[in-house]
C-alpha positions in Angstrom: -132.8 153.4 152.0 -133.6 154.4 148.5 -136.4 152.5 146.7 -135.5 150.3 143.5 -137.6 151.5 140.1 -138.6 149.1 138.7 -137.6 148.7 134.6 -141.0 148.6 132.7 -141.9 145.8 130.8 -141.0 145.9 127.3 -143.2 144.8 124.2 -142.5 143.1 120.9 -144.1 144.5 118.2 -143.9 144.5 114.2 -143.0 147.9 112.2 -143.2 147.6 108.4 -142.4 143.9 108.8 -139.6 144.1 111.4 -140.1 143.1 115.2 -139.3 146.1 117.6 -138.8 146.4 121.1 -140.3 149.4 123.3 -141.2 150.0 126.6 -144.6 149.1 127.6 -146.8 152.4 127.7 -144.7 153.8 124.7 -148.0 155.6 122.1 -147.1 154.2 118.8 -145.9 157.4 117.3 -143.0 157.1 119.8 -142.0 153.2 118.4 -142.1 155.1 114.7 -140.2 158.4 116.1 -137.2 155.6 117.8 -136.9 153.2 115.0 -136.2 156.3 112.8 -139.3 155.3 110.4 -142.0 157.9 108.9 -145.5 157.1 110.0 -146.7 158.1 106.2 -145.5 159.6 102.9 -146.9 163.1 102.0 -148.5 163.3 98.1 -144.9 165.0 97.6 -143.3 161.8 98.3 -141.9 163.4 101.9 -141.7 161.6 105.0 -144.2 162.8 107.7 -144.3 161.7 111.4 -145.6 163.1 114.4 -145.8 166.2 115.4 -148.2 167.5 117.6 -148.8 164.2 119.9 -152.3 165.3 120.7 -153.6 164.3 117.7 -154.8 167.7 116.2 -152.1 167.6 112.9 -152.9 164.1 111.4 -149.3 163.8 110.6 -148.4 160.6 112.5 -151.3 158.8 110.3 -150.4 155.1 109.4 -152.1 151.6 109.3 -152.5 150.1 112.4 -152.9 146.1 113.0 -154.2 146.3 109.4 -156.8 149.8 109.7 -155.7 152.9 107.9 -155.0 156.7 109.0 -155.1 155.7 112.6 -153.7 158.5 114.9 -150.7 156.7 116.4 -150.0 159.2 118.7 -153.4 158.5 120.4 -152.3 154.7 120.4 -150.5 152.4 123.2 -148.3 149.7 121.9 -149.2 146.3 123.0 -147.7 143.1 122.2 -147.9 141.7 118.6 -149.5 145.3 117.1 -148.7 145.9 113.2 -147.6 149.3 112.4 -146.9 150.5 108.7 -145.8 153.5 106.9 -148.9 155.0 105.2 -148.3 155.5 101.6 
C-alpha cells in the first residue's frame, strides 16, 4: 500500500507590503525568487536576487522583519516575517 505524503504546512507572510503564501521550510530568497520580486536594487538601479543560495554573493540582501542586508538565502520563512526590497 503506498504511503500518503503529507502537504507541508504553508505560511503567511508579508513581501513589500503584500501577504504571501509559501510552504513552510521555504529560505526567504525562494518567497522573493516565486513572487517574481528583486531582493535589492544594485547602485545601477538593476534588480538583484539570489544567486548563489549559500550565502557567499550578497546578492539576495534585503530587510528582514525590519533589519537591513540580511542574507535571505540563509533565512527560513516563518509566519508573520516582513521582507522588503533593499534599495
Amino acid at each position: 500500500m503506498p504511503r500518503e505524503i503529507p502537504a507541508p504546512r504553508r505560511l503567511t507572510l508579508w513581501l513589500n507590503g503584500a501577504s504571501i503564501e509559501v510552504p513552510e521550510g521555504t529560505m526567504a530568497s525562494a518567497a522573493f525568487l516565486a513572487a517574481g520580486v528583486a531582493c535589492r536594487v544594485s547602485v545601477t538601479g538593476e534588480p538583484r536576487t539570489a544567486l548563489c543560495g549559500m550565502g557567499i554573493c550578497f546578492e539576495c540582501r534585503a530587510t528582514v522583519d525590519g533589519v537591513p542586508h540580511r542574507r535571505t538565502c540563509q533565512i527560513p520563512c516563518r509566519a508573520g516575517m516582513r521582507l522588503e526590497t533593499q534599495p
